[in-house]
GUFITOR-301653 format. One record per residue (C-alpha): residue in one letter; x, y, z. Coordinates in steps of 0.1 Angstrom, whole numbers, plus 5000, padded with zeros to 4 digits. Each point is the difference from the previous one (the first is absolute). Example, Ala and Ser with C-alpha at 12.3 -4.5 7.8 and 13.67 -1.06 7.14 Angstrom:
residues 2
A512349555078S501450344993
end
This chain:
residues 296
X126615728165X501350324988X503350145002X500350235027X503350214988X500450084965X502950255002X498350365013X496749825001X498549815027X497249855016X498849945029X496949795007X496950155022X496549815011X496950244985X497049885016X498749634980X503250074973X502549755009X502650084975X500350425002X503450174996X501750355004X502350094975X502450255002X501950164976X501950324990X497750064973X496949935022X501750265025X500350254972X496949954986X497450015035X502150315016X499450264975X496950114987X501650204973X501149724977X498050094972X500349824961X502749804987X501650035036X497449855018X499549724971X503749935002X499649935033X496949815001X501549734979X503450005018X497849945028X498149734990X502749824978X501849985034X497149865020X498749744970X503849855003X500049865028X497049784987X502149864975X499549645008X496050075006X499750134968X502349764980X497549874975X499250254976X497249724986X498350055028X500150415011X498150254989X499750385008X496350125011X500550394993X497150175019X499650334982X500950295000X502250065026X501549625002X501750124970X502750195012X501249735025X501549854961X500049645014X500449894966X503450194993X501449915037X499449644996X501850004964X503150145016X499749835036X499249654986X500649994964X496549964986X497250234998X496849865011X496949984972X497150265019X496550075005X498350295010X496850085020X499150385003X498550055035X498250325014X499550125034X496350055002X499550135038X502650045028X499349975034X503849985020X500449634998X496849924981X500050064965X497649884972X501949914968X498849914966X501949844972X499550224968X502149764971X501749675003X502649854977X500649645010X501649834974X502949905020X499549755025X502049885022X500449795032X502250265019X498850394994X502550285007X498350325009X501750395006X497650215017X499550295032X498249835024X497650165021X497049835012X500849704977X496450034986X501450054966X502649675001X496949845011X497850044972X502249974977X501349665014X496249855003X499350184962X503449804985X498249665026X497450004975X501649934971X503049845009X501549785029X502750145020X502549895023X502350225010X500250395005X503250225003X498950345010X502550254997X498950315014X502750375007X497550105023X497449775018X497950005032X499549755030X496450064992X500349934964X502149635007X497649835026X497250114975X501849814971X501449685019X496349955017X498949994962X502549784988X500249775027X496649974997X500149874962X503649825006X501850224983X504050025011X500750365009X503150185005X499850365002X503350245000X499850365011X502350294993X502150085036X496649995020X496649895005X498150285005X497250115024X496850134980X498950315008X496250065010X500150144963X500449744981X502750134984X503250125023X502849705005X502150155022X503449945017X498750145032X497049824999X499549855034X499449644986X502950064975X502349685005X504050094988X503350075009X500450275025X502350174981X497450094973X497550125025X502950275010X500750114967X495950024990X499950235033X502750214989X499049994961X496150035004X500250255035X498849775019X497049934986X497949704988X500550124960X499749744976X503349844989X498550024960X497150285002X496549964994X500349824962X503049764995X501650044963X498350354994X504050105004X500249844963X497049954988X498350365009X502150245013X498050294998X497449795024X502649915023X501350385004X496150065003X499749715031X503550115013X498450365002X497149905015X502049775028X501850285005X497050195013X498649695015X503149995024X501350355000X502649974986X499550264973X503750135000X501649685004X502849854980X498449664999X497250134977X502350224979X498249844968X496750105010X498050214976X496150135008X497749824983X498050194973X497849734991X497449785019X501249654984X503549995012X499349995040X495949874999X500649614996X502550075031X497150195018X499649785029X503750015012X499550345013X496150084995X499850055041X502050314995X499250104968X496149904990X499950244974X502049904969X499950344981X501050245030X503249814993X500750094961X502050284991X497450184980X497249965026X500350365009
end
């Protein structure tokens, strides 16, 4: 079992659908981190791994035997969760890694069609550790039955900042299907999925957390069903120009055009860095170019 206290960090453990082992960790850095949608850069990377070095450490016994853990990175964005680096400085080791690249092909709110585009395998190991946003859990999916292929697998340790209830029954059906030992720890909630596909929100109506979150994401998001991470988790980092672009667009999506919770938003001025997010808010918007600053 895990450690439930680990100085500022704890956990506490939910039931998500068929995953029998799911737990809500909560954490300063966490806190930080999913109530502001400003964090932009080093800020927001700081904070990811503070985040996640908190939540692997209480796994400490689980993950024990550096023989036989390995990280599965899922690329791109399962890159800035820095599993790799938290591990190191939570448990003393850092984990050898592999790396699937997996692309969204079609998104239909919880349905989502996902290919995988490049696999590095040459790690195997018994017990997989993967960092990634969970939405659907399509994406975990694939990868999982893409890595069953090659290699046996026992275990799983998903560590996810932001995950939805959606997203976990998908994964535990999968894995308790193949007999695969799950255990799945979300970042301070586990999220209702908006009709989008996209949206994890506090105020969600099938969001499952403390009370005290959903009153500050009411105060914090004005009371409305925003996404604790926006449309494209690890843009903050890894494309910041594309996150002011989806912050902008969100903006207009809820508007919210003069609020301080999208201060970092910026128009977009090209097509490519809001169109692979198209079907978060194509309802409102179904033409991508009225959007773009030099469209008129």
């Amino acid at each position: 079992m895990p450690h439930e206290q680990l100085g500022t960090s704890a956990l506490r453990q939910v039931r998500l659908g068929g995953a029998k082992h799911c737990y809500l960790a909560k954490s300063p850095w966490l806190e930080a981190l999913l109530f502001d949608r400003s964090l932009l850069g080093s800020s927001f990377s700081r904070l990811c791994l503070q985040s996640v070095q908190a939540m692997v450490a209480h796994f400490a016994e689980e993950l024990s035997d550096p023989s036989d853990v390995a990280e599965l990175v899922l690329l791109s964005k399962g890159i800035q969760y820095r599993l790799g680096d938290a591990m190191e400085n939570a448990l003393g080791y850092r984990p050898q890694t592999n790396f699937l690249a997996a692309s969204r092909r079609q998104v239909a709110g919880a349905e989502v069609t996902v290919e995988i585009d490049y696999a590095s395998l040459d790690a195997p190991a018994g017990t997989i550790v993967i960092g990634d946003t969970v939405a659907s859990g399509e994406t975990v999916c694939t990868a999982l039955d893409y890595y069953l292929r090659h290699h046996r697998l026992n275990r799983v340790l998903l560590v996810s900042i932001a995950g939805s209830t959606v997203g976990a029954a998908r994964i535990g059906r999968f894995c308790a299907e193949r007999e695969i030992e799950l255990t799945i720890v979300y970042g301070l909630a586990a999220f209702g999925l908006a009709a989008n596909g996209f949206d994890l929100s506090f105020l969600h109506p099938d969001t499952i957390c403390e009370d005290v979150y959903k009153d500050r994401a009411a105060e914090v998001f004005e009371e409305l069903p925003i996404s604790a991470v926006g449309w494209d988790f690890g843009s903050q980092v890894q494309a910041i120009d594309k996150y002011r672009a989806l912050c902008w667009v969100e903006a207009r999506y809820w508007g919210l055009e003069k609020s301080e919770l999208f201060s970092v938003a910026k128009q977009p001025t090209l097509r490519h860095q809001i169109e692979r997010e198209h079907a978060a808010y194509q309802e409102k918007f179904p033409d991508i170019s009225a959007l773009l600053a030099d469209s008129t």
